[in-house]
Backbone as CSV, one residue per row, in Angstrom:
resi,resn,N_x,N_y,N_z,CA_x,CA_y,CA_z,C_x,C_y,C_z
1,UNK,39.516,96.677,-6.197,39.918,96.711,-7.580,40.781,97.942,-7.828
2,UNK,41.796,97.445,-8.699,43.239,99.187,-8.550,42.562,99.136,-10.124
3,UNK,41.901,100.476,-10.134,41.517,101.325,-11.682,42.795,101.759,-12.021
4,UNK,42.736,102.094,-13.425,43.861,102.519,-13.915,43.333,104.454,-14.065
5,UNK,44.509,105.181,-13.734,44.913,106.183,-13.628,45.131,107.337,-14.911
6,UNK,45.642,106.261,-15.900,46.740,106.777,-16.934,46.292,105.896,-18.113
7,UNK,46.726,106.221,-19.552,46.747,105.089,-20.159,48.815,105.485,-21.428
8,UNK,48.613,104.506,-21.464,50.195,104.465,-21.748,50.293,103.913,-23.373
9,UNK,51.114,104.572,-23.989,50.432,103.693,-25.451,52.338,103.223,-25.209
10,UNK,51.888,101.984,-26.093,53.226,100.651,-25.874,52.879,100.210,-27.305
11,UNK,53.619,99.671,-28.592,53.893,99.610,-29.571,52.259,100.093,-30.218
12,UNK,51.937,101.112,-30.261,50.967,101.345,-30.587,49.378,101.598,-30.017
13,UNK,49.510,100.583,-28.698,48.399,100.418,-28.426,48.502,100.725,-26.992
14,UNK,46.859,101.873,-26.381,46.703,101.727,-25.022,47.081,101.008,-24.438
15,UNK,47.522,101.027,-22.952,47.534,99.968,-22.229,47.382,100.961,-20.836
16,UNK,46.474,100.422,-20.173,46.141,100.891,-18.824,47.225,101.230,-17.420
17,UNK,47.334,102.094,-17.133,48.558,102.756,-15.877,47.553,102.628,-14.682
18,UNK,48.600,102.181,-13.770,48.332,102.876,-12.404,49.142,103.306,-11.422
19,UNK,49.049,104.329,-11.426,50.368,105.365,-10.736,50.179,104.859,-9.639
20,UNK,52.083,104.409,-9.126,52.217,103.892,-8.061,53.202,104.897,-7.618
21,UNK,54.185,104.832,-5.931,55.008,105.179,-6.119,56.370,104.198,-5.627
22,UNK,57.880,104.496,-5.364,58.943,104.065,-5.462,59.476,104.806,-4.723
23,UNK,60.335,104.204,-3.823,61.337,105.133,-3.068,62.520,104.204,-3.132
24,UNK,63.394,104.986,-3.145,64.801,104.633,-3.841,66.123,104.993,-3.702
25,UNK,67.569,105.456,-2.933,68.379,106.259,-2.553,68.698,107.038,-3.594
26,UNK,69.037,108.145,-3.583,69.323,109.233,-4.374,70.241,108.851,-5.467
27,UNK,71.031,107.951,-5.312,72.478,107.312,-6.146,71.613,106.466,-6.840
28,UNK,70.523,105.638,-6.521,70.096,105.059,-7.531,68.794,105.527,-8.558
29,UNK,68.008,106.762,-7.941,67.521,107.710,-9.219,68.576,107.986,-10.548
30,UNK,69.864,108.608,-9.238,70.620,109.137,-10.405,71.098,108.442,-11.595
31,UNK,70.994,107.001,-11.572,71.665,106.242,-12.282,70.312,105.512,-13.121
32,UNK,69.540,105.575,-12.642,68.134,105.386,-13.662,68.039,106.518,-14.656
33,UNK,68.049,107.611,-13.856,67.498,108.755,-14.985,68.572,108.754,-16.185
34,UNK,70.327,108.267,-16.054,71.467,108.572,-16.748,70.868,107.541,-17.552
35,UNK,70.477,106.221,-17.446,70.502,104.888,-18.531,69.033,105.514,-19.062
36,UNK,68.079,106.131,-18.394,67.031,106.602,-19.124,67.281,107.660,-20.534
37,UNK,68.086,108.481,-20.063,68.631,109.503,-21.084,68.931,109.219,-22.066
38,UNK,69.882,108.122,-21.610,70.864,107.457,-23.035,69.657,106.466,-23.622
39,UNK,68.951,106.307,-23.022,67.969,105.356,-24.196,66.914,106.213,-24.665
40,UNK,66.561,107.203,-24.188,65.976,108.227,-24.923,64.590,107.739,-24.600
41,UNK,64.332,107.524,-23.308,62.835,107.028,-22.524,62.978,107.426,-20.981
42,UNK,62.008,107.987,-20.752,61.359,108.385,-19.411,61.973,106.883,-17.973
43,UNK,62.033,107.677,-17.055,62.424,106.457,-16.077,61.407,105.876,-15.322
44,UNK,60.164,105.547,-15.922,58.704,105.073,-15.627,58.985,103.712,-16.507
45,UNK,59.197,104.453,-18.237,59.300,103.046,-18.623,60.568,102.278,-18.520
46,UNK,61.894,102.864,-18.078,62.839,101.941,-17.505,62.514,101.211,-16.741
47,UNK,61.856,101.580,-15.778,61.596,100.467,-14.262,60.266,99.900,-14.761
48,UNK,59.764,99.665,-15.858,58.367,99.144,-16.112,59.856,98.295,-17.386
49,UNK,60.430,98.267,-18.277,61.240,97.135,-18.261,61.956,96.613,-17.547
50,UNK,62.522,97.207,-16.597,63.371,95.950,-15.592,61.900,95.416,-14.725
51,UNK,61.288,95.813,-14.378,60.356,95.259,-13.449,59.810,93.882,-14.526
52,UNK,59.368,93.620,-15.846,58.916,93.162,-16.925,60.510,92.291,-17.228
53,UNK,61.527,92.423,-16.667,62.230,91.611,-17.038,62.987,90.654,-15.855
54,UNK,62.835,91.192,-15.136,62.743,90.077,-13.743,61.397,89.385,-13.807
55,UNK,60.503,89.824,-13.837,58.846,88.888,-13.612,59.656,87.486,-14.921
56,UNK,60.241,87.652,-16.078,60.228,86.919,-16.987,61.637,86.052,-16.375
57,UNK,62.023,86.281,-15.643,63.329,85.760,-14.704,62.685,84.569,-14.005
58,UNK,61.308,85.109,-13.541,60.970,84.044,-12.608,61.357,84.229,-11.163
59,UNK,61.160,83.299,-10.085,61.166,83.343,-9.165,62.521,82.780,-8.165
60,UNK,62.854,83.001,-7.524,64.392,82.731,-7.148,64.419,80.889,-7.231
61,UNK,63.548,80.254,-7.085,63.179,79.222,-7.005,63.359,78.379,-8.086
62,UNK,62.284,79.035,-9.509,62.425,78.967,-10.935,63.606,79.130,-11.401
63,UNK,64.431,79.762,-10.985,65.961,80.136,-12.044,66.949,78.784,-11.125
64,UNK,66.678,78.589,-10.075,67.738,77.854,-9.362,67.149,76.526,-10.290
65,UNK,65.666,75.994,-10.485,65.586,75.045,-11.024,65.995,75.296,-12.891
66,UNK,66.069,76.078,-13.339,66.065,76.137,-14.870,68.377,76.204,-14.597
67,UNK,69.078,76.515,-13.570,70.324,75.587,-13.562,70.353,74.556,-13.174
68,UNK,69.859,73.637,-12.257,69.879,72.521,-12.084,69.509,71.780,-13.205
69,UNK,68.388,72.093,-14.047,68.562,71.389,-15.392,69.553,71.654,-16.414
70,UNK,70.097,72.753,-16.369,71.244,73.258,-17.709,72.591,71.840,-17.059
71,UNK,72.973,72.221,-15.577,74.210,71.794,-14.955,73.610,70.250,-15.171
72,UNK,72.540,69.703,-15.332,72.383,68.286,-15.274,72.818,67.534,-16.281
73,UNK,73.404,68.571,-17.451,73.417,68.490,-18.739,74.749,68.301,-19.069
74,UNK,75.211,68.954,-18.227,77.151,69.326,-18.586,77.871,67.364,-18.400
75,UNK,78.602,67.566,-19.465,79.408,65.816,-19.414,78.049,64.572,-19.935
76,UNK,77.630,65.004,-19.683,76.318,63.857,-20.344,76.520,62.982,-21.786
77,UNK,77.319,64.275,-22.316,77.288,63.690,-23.787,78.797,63.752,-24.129
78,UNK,79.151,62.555,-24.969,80.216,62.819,-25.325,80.515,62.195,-27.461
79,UNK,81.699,62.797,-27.529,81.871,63.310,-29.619,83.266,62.173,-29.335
80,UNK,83.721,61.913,-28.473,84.866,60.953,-28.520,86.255,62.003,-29.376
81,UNK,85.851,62.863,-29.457,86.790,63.857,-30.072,87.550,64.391,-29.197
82,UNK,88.958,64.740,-28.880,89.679,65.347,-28.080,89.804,66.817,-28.331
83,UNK,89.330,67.660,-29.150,89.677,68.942,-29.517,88.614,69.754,-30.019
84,UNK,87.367,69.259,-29.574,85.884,70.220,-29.506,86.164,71.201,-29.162
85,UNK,86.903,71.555,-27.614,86.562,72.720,-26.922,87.577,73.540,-27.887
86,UNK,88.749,73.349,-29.100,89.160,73.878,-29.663,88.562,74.333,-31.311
87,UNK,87.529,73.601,-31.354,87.382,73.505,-33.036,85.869,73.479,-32.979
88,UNK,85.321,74.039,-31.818,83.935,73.873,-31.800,83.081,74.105,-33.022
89,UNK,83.522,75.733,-33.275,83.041,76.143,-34.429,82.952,74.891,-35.792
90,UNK,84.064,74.668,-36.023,84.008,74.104,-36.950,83.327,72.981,-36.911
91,UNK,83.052,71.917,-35.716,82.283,71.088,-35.699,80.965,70.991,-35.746
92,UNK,80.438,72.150,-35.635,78.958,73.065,-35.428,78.803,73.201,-36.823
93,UNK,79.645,73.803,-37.764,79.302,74.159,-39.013,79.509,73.314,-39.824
94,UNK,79.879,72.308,-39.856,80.273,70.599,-39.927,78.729,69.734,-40.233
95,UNK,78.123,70.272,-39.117,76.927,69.329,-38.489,75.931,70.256,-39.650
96,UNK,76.101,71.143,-39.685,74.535,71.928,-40.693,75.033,72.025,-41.459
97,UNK,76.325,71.566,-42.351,76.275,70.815,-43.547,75.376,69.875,-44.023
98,UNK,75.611,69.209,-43.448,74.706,67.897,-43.567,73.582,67.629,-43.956
């Protein structure tokens, strides 16, 4: 069982740490700590959002299937209109008239 170490408060509320570590080439600290700066957060919780935003990516597997359904999609449907890809907008704001 990995105990937690730390506790981390995240919109308010505890949430349990466990100090791990990371090894990483020097060029790419440097470029964590710079996007850390500018967001005005520690580079623990940078790599605790990218790490939190790949897991939500899914698995190389999951994303290849979530295009195979988008691309299954493309030409499927058709408006018999010749000038969508020009007037999209307007056909969009057309439709929620309605």
């Amino acid at each position: 069982m990995i105990m937690p170490v730390c506790m981390h408060v995240d919109a308010g509320m505890e949430v349990p740490m466990v100090r791990t570590q990371v090894q990483m080439e020097k060029g790419q600290l440097a470029r964590l700590r710079k996007m850390a700066d500018v967001e005005d957060i520690s580079v623990s919780e940078l790599v605790r959002r990218c790490v939190d935003r790949l897991l939500e990516e899914g698995s190389a597997d999951e994303r290849q299937e979530r295009w195979k359904t988008a691309l299954s999609a493309v030409g499927r449907f058709r408006s018999g209109r010749k000038d969508v890809s020009r007037r999209h907008d307007y056909y969009l704001a057309e439709a929620f008239r309605r």
